[in-house]
C-alpha positions, 0 to 999 in steps of 0.5 A: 238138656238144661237149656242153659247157653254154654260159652265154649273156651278159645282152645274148645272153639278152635277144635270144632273150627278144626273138625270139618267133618263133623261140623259139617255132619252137624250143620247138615244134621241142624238144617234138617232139623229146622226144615222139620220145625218149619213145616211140621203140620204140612208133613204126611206120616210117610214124609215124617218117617223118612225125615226121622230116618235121615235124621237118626241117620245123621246122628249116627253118622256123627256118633261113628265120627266121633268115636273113631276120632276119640280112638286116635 
């Protein structure tokens, strides 16, 4: 990643608006993130590990979202 803001065009901001699903599965994936960075230091191995595992789910859960919408 560049870091670099990208400004989406109008008809790309309408199709994620569109999308519930996967801006839903987006925002829960953010939320956890953030849950993580606020807390890092406190966490236990065994916490981290499930973190990272409900997180990989997550994103995995995305990518078949996504995949199967790029099929229709």
């Amino acid at each position: 990643m560049s870091g670099d803001l990208v400004i989406p065009n109008p008809e790309q901001a309408g199709d994620r608006r569109a999308n519930l699903v996967l801006r839903a599965l987006i925002d829960e994936m953010l939320e956890r993130v953030r849950g993580l960075n606020a807390s890092p230091s406190t966490m236990t191995t065994d916490e981290r590990s499930r973190a990272e595992a409900e997180l990989e789910s997550i994103m995995a859960r995305v990518r078949r979202y996504a995949a199967l919408r790029d099929q229709q």
